[in-house]
N, C-alpha and C positions, 0 to 999 in steps of 0.2 A: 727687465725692470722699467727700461725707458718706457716700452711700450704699454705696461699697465698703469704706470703714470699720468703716461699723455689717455689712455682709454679714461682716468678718475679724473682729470680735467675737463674731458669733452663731456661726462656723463654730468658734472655739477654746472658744466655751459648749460647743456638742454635743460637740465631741472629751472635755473636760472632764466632762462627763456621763455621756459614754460608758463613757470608762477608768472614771470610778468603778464603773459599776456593774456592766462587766465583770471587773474586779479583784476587787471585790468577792463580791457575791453571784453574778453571771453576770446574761446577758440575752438577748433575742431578739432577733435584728440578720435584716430580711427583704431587706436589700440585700447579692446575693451577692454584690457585688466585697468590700463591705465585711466579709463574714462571712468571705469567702476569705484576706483578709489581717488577721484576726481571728486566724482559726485556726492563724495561725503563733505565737502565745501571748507574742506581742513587744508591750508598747507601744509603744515605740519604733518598730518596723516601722508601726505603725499613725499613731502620729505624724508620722510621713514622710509615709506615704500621704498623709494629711489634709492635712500641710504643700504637696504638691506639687499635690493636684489641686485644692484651693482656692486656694493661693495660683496658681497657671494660670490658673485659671479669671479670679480681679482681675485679673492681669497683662494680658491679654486685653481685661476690658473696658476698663480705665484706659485701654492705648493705643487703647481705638475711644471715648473719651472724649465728644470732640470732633463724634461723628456722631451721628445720631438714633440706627440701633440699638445703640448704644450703651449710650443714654441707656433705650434700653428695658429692653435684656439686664440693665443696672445694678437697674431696679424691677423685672423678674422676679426676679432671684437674693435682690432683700433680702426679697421678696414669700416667695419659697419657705423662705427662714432664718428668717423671721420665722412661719408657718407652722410648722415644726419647731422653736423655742420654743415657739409655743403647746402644742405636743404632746408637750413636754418639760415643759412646765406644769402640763398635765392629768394625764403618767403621774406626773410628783413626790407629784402630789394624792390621786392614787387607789390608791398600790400599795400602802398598808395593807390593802385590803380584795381584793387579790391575792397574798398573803400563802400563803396555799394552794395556789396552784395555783405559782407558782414554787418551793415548796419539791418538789412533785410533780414539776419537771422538771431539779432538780439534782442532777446526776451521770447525768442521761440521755441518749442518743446523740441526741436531739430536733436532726432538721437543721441548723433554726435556734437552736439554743440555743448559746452563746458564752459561755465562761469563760477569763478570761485570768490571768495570775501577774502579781503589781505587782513590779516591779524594784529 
């Protein structure tokens, strides 16, 4: 249970991070389900997303709770959120000195580049 707890914390940090920085300034989002429903320029739509396929994803494991893989699928998922805070750590730390090259890519049609409108 801790562990699907701490995976619904870390999953509403990135959603949290995200919006900011796509509201924001924009960003580079390399996961095209995520970029597709991105580019409907909703947060809310994106909130849902995030709402539905994480919180599946727990639902999921909580009821294989009880079984080993379970108990595995439980420390891959906090393994992999826990991974993307670190990487969410790193870019907080570093984007001053990226600074230029995202202003080079705002307002450009760049695939992956995502800018959303705050509500």
């Amino acid at each position: 249970m801790c562990l699907l707890a701490s995976v619904v914390v870390m999953s509403f940090t990135d959603l949290a991070l995200t919006l900011n920085y796509a509201t924001t300034v924009g960003m580079m989002e390399m996961n095209p389900l995520a970029r597709a429903v991105m580019n409907t320029g909703s947060p809310a739509s994106l909130t849902l997303w995030k709402a539905c396929t994480a919180g599946l994803g727990v639902l999921v494991l909580f009821l294989l709770r009880r079984h080993p893989r379970g108990e595995v699928g439980s420390w891959v998922c906090f393994a992999i959120m826990a991974m993307l805070c670190v990487h969410w750590a790193r870019f907080n730390a570093g984007i001053q000195d990226c600074i230029p090259e995202y202003a080079s890519l705002i307002g450009t049609d760049h695939p992956s580049w995502v800018m959303m409108t705050a509500n």
